[in-house]
DSSP file (Angstrom, degrees, kcal/mol; ACC not computed):
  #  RESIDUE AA STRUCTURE BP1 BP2  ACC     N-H-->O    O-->H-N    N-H-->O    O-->H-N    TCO  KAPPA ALPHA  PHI   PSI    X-CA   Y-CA   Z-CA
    1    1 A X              0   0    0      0, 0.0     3,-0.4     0, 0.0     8,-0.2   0.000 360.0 360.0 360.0 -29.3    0.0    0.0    0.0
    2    2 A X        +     0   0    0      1,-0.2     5,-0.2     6,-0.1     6,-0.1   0.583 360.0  87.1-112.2  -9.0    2.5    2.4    1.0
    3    3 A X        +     0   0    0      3,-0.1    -1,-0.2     2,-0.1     2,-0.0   0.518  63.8  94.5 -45.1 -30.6    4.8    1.8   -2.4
    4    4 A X        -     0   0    0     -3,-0.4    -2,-0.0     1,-0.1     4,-0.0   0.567  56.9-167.3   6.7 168.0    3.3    4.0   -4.3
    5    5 A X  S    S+     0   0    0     86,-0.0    86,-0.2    -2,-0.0    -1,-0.1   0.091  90.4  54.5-152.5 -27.0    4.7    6.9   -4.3
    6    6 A X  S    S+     0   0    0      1,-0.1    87,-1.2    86,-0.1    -3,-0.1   0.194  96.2  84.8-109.5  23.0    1.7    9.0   -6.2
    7    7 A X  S    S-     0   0    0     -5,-0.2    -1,-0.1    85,-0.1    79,-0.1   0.950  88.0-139.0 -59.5 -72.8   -0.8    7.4   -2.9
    8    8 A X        +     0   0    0      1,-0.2    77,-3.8    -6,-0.1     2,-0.6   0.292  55.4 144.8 122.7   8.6    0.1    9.9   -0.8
    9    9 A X  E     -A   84   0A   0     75,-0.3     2,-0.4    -8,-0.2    75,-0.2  -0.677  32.0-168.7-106.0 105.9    0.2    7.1    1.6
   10   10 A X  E     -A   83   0A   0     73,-4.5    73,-2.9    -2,-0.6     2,-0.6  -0.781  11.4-152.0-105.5 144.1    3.2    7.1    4.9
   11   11 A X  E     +A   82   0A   0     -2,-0.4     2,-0.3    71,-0.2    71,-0.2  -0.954  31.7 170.1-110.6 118.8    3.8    3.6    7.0
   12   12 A X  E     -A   81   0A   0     69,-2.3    69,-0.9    -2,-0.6     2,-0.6  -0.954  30.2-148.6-142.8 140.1    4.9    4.9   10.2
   13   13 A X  E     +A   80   0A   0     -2,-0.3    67,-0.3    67,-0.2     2,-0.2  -0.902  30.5 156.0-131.1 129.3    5.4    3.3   13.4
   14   14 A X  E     -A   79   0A   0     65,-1.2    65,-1.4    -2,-0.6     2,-0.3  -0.383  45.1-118.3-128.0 168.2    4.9    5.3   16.9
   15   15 A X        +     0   0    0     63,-0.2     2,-0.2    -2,-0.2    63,-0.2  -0.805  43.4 169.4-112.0 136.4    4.2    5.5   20.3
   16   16 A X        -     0   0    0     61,-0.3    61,-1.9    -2,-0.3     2,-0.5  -0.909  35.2-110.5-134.1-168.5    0.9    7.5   21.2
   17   17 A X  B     -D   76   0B   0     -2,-0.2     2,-0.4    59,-0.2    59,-0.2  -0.949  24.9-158.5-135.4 122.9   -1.1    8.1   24.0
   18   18 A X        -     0   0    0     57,-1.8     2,-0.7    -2,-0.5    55,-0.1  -0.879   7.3-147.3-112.5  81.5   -4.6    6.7   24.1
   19   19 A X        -     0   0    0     -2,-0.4     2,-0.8    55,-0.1    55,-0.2  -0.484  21.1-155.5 -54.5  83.9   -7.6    8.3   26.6
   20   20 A X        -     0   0    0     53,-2.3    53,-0.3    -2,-0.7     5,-0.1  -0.553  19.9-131.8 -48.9  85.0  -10.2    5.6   28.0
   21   21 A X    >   -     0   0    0     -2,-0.8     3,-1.8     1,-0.2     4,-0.4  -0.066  29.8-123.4 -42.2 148.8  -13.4    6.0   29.0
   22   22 A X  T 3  S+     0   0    0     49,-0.3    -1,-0.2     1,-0.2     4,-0.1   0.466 111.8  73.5 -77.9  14.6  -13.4    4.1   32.4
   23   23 A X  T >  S+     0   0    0      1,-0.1     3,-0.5     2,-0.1    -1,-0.2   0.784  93.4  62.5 -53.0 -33.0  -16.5    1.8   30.8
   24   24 A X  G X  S+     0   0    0     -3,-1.8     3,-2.8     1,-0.3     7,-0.3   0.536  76.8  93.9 -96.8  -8.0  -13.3    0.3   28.6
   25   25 A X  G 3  S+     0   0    0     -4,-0.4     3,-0.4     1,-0.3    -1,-0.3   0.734  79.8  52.3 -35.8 -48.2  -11.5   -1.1   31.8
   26   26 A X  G <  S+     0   0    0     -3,-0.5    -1,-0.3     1,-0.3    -2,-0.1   0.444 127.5  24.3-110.2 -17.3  -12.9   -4.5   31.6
   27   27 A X    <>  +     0   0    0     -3,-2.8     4,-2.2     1,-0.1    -1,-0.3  -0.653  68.5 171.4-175.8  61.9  -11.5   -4.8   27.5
   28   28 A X  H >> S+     0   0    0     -3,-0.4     4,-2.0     2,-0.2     3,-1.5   0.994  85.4  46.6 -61.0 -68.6   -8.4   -1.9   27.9
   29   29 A X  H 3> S+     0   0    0      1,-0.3     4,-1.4     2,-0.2    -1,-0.2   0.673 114.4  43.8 -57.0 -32.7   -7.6   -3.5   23.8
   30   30 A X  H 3> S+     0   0    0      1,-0.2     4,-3.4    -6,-0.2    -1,-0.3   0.981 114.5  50.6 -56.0 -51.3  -11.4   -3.4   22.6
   31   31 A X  H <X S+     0   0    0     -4,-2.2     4,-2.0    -3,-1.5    -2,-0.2   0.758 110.1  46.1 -80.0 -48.0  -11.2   -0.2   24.2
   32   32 A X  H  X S+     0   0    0     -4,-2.0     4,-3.5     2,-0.3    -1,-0.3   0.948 114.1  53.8 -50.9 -54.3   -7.6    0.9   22.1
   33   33 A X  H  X S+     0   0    0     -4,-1.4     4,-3.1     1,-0.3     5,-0.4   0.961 106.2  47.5 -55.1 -51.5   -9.3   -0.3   19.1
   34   34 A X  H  X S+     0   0    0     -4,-3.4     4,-2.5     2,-0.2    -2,-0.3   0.957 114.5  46.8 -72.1 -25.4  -12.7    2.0   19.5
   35   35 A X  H  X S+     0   0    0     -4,-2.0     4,-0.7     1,-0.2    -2,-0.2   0.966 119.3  41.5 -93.8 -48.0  -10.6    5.2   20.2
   36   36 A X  H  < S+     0   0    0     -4,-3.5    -1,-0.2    -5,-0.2    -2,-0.2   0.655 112.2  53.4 -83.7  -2.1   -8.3    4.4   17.1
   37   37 A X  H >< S+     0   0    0     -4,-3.1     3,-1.8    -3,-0.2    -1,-0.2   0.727 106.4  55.5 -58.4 -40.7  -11.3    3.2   14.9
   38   38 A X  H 3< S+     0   0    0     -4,-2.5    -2,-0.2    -5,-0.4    -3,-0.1   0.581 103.0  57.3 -72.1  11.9  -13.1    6.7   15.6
   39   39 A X  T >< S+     0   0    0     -4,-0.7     3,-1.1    -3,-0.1    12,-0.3   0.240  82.0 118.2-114.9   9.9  -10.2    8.5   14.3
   40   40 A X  T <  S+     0   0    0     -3,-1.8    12,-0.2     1,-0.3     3,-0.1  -0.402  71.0  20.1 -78.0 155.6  -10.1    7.1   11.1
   41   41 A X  T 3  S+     0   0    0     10,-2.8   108,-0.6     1,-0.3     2,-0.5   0.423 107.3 118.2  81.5 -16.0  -10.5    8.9    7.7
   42   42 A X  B <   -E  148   0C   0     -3,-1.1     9,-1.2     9,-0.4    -1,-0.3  -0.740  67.5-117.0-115.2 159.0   -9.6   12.0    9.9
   43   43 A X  B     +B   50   0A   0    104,-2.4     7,-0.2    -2,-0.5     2,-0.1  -0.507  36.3 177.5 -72.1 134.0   -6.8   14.8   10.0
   44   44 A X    >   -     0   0    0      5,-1.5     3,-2.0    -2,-0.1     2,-0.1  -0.270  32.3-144.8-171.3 106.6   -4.7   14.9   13.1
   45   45 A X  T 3  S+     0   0    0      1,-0.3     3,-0.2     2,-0.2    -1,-0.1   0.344  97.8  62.1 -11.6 -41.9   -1.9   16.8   14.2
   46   46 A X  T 3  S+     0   0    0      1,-0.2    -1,-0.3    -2,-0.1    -3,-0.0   0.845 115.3  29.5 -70.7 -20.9   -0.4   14.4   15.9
   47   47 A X  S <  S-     0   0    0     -3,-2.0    -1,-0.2     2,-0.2    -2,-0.2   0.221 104.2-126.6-115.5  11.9    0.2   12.0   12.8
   48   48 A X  S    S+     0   0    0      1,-0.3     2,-0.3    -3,-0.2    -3,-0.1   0.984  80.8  24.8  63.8  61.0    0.4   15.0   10.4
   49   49 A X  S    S-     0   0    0     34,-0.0    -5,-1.5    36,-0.0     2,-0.3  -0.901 106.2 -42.8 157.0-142.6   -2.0   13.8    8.2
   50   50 A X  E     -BC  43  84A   0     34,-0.6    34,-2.1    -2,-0.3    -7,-0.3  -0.822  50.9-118.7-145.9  98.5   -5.1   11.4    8.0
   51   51 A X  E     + C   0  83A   0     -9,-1.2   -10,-2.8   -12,-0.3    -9,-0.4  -0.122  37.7 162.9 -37.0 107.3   -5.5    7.6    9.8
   52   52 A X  E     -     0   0A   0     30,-2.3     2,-0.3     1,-0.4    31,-0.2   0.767  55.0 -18.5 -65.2 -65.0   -6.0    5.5    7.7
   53   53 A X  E     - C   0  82A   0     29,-1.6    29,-2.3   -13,-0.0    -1,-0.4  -0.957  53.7-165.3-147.9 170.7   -5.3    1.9    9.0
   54   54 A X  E     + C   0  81A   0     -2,-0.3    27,-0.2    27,-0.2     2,-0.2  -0.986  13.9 164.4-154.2 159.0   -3.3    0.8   12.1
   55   55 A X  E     + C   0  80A   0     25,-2.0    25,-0.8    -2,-0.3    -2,-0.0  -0.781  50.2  51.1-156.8-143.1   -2.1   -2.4   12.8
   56   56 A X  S    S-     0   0    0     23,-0.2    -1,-0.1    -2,-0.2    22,-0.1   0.737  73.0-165.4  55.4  26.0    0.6   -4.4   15.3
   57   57 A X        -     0   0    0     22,-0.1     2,-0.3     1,-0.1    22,-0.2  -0.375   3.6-164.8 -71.4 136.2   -1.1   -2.3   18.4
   58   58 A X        -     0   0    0     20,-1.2     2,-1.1    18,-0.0    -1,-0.1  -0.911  15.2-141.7-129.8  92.4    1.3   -2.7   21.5
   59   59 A X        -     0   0    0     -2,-0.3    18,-0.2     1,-0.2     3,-0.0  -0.494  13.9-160.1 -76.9 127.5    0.2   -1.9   24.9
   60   60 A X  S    S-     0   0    0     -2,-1.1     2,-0.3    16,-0.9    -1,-0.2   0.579  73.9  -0.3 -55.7 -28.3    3.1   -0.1   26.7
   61   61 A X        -     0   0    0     15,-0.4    -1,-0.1     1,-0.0    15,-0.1  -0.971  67.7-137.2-164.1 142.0    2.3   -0.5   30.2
   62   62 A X  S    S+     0   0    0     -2,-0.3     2,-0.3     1,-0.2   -34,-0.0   0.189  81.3  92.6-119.6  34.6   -1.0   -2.4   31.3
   63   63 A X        -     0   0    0      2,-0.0    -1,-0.2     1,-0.0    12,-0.0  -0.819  68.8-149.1-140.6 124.2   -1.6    0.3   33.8
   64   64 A X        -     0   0    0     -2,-0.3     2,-0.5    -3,-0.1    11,-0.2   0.494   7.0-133.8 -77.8 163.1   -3.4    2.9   33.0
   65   65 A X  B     -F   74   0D   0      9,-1.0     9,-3.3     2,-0.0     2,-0.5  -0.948   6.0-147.8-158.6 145.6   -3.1    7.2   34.5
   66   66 A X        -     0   0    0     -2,-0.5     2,-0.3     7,-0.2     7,-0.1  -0.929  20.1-148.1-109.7 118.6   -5.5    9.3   35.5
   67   67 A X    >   -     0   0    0     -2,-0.5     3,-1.3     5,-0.1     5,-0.2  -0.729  59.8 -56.2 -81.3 122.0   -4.2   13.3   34.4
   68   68 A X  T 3  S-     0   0    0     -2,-0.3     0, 0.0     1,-0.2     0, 0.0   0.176 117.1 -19.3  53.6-154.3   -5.4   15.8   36.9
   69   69 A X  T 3  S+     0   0    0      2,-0.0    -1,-0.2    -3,-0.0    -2,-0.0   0.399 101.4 128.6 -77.8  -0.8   -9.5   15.7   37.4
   70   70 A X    <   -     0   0    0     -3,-1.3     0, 0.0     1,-0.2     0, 0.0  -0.276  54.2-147.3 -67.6 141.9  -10.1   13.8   33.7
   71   71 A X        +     0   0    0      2,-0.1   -49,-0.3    -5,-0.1    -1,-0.2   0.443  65.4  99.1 -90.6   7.9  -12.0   11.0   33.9
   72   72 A X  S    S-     0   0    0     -5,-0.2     2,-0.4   -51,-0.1   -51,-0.1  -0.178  70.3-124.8 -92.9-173.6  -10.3    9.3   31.3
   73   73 A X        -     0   0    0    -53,-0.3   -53,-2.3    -7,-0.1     2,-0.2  -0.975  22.3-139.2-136.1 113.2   -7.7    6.6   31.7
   74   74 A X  B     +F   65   0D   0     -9,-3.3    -9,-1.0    -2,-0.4     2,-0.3  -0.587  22.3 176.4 -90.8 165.4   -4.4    7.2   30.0
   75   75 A X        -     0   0    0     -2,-0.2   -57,-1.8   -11,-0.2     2,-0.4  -0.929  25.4-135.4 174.3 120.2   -2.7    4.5   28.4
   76   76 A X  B     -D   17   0B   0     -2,-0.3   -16,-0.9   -59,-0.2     2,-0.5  -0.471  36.6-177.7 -80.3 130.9    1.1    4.5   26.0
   77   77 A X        -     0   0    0    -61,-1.9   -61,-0.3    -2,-0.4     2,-0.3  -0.933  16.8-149.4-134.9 170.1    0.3    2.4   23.0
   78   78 A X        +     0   0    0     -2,-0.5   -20,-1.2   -63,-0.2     2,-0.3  -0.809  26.7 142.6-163.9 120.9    2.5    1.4   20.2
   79   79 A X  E     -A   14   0A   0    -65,-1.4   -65,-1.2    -2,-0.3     2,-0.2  -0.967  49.6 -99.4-161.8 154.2    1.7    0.7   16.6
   80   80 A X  E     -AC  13  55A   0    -25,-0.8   -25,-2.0    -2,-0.3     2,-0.3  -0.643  41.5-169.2 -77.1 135.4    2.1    0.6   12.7
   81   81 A X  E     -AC  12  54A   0    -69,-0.9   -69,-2.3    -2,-0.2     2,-0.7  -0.983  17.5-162.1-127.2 134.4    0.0    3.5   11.1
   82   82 A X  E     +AC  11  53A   0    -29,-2.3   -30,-2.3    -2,-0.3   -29,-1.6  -0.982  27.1 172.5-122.4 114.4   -0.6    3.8    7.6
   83   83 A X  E     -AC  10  51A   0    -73,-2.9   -73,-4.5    -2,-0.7     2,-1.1  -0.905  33.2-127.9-128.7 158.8   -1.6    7.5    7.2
   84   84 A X  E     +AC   9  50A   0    -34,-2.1   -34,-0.6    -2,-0.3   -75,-0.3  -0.810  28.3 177.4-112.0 146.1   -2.2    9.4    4.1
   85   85 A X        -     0   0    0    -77,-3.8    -1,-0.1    -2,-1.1   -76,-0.1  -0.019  11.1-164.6-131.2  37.5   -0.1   12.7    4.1
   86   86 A X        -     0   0    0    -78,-0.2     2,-0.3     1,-0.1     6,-0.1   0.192   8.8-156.5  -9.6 110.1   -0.6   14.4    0.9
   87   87 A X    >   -     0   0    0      4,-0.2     3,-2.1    54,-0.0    52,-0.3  -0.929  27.4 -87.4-122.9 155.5    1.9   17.1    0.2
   88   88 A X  T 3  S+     0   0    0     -2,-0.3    52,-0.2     1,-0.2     3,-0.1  -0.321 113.4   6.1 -63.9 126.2    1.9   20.4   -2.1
   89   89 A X  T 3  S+     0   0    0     50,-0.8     2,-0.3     1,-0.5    -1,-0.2   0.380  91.4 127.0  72.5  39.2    3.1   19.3   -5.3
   90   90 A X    <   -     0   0    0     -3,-2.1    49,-2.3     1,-0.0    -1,-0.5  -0.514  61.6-119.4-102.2 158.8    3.3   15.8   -4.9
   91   91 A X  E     -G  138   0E   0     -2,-0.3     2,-0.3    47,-0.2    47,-0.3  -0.684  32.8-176.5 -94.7 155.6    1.3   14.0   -7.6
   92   92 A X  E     -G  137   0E   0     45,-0.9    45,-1.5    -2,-0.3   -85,-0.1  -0.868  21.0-124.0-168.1 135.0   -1.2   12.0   -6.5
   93   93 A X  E     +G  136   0E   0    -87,-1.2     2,-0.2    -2,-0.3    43,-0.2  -0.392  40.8 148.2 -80.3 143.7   -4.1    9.2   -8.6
   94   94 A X  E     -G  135   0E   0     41,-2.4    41,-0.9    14,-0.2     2,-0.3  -0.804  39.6-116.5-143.1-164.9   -7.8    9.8   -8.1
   95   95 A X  E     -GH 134 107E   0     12,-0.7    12,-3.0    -2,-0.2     2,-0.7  -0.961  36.9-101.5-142.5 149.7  -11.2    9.2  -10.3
   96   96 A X  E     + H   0 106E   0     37,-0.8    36,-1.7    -2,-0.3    37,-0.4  -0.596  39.3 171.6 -47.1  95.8  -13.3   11.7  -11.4
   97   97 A X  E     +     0   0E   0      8,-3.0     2,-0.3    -2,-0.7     9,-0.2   0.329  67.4   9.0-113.1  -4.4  -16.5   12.2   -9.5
   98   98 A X  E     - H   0 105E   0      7,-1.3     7,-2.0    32,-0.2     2,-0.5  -0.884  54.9-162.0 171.8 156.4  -17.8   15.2  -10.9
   99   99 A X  E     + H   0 104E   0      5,-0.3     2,-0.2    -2,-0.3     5,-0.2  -0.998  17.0 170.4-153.0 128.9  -17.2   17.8  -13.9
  100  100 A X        -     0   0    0      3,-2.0    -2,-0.0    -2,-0.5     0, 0.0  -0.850  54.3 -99.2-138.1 170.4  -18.5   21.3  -14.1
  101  101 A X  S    S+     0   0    0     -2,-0.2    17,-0.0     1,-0.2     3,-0.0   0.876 123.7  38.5 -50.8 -30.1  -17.9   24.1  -16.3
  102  102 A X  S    S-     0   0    0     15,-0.1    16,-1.4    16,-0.0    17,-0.3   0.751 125.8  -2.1 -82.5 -28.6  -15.5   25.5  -13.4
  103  103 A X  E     - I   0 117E   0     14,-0.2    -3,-2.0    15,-0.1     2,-0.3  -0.709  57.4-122.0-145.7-177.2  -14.0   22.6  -12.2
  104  104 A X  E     -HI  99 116E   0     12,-1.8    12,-1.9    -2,-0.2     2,-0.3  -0.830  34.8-132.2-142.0 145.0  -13.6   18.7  -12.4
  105  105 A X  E     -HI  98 115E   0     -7,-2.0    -8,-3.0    -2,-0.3    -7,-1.3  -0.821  22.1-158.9-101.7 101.9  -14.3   17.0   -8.9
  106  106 A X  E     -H   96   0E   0      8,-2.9     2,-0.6   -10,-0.3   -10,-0.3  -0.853   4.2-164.0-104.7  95.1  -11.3   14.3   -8.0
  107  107 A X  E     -H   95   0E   0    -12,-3.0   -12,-0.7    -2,-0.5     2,-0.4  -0.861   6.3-169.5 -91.6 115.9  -11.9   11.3   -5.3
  108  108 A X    >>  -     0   0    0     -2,-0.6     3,-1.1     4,-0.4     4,-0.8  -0.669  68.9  -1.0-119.9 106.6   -9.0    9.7   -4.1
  109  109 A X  T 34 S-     0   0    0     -2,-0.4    -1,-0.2     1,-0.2   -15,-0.1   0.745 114.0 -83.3  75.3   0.2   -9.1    6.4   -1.9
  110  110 A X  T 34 S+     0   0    0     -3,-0.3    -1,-0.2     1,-0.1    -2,-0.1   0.515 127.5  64.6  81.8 -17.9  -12.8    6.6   -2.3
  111  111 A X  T <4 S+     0   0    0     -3,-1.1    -2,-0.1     2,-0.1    -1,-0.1   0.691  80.3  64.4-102.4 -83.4  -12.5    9.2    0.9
  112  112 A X     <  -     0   0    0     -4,-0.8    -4,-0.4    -5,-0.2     2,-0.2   0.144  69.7-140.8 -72.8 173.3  -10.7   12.4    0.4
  113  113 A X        -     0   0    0     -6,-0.2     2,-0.3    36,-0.2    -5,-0.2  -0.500  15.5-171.7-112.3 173.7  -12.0   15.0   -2.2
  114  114 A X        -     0   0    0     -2,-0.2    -8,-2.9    36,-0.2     2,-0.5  -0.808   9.5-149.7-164.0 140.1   -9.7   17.2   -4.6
  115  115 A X  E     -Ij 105 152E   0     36,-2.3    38,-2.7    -2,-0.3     2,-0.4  -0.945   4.7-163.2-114.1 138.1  -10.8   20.1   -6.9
  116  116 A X  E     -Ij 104 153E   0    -12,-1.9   -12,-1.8    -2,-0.5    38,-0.2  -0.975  15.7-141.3-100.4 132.6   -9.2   21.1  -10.2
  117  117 A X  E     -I  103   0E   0     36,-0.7   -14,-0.2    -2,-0.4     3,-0.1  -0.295  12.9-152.8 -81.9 173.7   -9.9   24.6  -11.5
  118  118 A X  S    S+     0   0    0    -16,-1.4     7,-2.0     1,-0.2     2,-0.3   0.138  84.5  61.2-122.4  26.4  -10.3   24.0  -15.4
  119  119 A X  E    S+L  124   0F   0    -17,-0.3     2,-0.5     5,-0.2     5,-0.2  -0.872  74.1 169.1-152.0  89.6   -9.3   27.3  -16.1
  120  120 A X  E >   -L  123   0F   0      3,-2.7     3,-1.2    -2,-0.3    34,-0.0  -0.949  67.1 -12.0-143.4 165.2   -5.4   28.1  -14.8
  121  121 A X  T 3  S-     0   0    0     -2,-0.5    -1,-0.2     1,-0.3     3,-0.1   0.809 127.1 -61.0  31.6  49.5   -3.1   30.8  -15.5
  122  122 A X  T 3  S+     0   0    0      1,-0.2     2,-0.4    -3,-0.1    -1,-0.3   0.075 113.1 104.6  84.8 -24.5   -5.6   31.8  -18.2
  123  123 A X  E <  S-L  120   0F   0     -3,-1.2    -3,-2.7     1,-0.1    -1,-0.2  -0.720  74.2-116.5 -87.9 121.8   -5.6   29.3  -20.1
  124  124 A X  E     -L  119   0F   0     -2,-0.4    -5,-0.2    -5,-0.2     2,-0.2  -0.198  22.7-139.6 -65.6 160.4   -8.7   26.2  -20.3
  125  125 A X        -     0   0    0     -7,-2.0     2,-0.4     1,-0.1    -7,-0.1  -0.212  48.2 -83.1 -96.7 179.8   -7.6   22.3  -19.1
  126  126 A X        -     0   0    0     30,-0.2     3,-0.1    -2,-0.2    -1,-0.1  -0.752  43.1-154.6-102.6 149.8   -9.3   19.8  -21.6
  127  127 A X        +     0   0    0     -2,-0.4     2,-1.9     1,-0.1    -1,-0.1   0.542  65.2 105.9-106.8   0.8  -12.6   19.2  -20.8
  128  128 A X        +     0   0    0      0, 0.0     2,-0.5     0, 0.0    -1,-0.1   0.188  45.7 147.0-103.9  49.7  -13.5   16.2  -22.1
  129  129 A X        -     0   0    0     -2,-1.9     2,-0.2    -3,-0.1     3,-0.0  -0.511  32.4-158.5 -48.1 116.3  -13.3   14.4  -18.1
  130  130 A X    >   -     0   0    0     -2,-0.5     3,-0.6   -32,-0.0     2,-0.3  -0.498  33.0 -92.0 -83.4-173.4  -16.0   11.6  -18.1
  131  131 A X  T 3  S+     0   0    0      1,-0.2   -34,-0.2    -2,-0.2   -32,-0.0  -0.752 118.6  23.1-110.3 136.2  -17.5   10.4  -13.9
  132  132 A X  T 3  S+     0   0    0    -36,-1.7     2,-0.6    -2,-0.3    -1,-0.2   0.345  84.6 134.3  83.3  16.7  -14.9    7.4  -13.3
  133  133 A X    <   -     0   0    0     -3,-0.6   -37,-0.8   -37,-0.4     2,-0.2  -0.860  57.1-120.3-106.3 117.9  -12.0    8.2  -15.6
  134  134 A X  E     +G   95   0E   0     -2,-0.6     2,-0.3   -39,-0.2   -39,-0.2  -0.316  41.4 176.5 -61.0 115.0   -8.8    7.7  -13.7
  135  135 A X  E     -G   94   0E   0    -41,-0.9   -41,-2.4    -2,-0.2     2,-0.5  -0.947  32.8-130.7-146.1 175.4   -6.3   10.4  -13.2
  136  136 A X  E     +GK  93 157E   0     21,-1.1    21,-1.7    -2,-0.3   -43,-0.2  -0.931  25.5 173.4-112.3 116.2   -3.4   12.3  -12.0
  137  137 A X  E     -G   92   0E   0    -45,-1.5   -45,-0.9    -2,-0.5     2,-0.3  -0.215  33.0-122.7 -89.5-163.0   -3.1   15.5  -10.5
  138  138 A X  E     -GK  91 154E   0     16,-1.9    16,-0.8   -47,-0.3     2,-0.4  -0.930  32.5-135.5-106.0 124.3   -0.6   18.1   -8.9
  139  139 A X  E     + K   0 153E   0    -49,-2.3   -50,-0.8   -52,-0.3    14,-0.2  -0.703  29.7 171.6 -91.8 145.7   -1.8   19.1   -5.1
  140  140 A X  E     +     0   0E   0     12,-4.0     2,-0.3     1,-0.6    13,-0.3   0.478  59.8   5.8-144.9  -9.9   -1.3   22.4   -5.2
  141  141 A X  E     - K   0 152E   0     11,-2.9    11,-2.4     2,-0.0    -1,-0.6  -0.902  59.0-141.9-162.6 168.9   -3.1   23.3   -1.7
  142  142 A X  E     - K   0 151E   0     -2,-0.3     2,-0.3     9,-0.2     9,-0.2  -0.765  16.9-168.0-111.3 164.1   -4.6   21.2    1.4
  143  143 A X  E     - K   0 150E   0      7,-1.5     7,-1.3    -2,-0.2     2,-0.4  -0.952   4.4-152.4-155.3 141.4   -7.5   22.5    2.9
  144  144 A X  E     + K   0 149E   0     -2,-0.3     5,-0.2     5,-0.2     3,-0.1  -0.991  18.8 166.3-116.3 114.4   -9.2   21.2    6.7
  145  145 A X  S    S-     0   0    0      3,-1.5     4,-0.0    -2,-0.4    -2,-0.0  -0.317  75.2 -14.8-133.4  66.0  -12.3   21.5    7.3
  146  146 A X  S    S-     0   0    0     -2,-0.1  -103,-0.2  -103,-0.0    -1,-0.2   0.541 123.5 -66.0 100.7  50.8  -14.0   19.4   10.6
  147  147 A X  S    S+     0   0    0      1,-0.1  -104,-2.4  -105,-0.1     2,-0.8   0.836 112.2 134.1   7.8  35.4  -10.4   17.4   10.4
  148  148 A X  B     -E   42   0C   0   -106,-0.2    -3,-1.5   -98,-0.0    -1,-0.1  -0.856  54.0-135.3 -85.1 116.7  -11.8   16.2    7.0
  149  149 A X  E     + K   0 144E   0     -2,-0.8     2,-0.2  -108,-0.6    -5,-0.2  -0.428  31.8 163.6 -55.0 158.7   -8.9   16.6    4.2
  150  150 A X  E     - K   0 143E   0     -7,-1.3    -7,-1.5   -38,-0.1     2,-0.4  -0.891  14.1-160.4-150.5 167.7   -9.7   18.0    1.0
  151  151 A X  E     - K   0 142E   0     -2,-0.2   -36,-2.3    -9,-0.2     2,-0.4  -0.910  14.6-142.1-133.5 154.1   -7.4   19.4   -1.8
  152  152 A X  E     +jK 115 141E   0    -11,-2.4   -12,-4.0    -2,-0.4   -11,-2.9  -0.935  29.1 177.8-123.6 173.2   -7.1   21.4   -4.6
  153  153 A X  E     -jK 116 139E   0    -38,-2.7   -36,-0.7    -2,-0.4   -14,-0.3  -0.797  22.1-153.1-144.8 157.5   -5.1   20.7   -7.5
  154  154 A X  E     + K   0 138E   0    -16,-0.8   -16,-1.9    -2,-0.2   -36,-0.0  -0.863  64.7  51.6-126.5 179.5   -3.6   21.4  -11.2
  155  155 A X  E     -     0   0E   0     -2,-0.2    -1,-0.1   -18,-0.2   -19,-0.1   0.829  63.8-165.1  75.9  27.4   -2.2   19.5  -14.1
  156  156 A X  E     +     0   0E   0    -18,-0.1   -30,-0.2     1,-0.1     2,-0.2  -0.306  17.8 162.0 -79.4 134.2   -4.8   17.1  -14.5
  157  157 A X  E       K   0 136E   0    -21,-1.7   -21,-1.1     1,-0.1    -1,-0.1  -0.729 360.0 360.0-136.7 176.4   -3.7   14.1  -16.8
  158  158 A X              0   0    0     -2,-0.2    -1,-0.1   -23,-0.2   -21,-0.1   0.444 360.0 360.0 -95.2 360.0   -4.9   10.8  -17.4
């Protein structure tokens, strides 16, 4: 997955630190699993980018610390991350999901979004995009919005 080079896709493997409701005491590893399944598909500072998958999860200590009046339960983890970390002017494959006079509409991974103007430095793109035709752009800025990624783009090729 991470071979790729026009994914956008980084394998990295880290130590973070994992907050617990104390319901997840009884099933600390289900518990690891629900906080790092609800963070998938989203941007977040801490992995510079957007979770993708995780795998190899390593609890660090199998006792837990309670910070200052939080009710949560702190917990060291350690794991393989596959995050996708899209940078400006990196190339990067989508399909075509929508085509307007203005623009053509890029999905990437089936998740993240990318816009192409069809109209840059004065000069028109070729228009003749169909919905599902596989291409390559240029990221040319990132944009956050709800930690959802989304991009705009130039250069659009097949």
């Amino acid at each position: 997955m991470c071979s790729d080079p026009m994914s956008g896709f980084t394998l990295m493997s880290r130590e973070q630190q994992i907050s617990l409701p104390p319901s997840c005491l009884g099933n600390i590893g289900q518990g690891v699993k629900q906080q790092l399944d609800s963070k998938i598909g989203l941007f977040s500072d801490e992995h510079d980018g957007a979770l993708i998958a995780y795998s190899h999860i390593k609890l660090l200590s199998d006792k837990g610390q309670i910070i200052d009046d939080s009710p949560f339960i702190h917990f060291k983890i350690k794991a393989d991350f596959v995050i996708f970390q899209p940078q400006i002017s990196s190339c990067l494959k989508g399909v075509v999901n929508k085509i307007s006079r203005d623009h053509v509409g890029i999905v990437i991974h089936q998740y993240f979004n990318a816009s192409v103007p069809l109209v840059q430095n004065g000069h028109k793109e070729a228009t003749d995009w169909s919905r599902g035709d596989p291409c390559v752009f240029t990221v040319t800025k990132l944009f956050m919005h709800r930690n959802l990624l989304s991009m705009r783009g130039k250069n659009i090729e097949r």
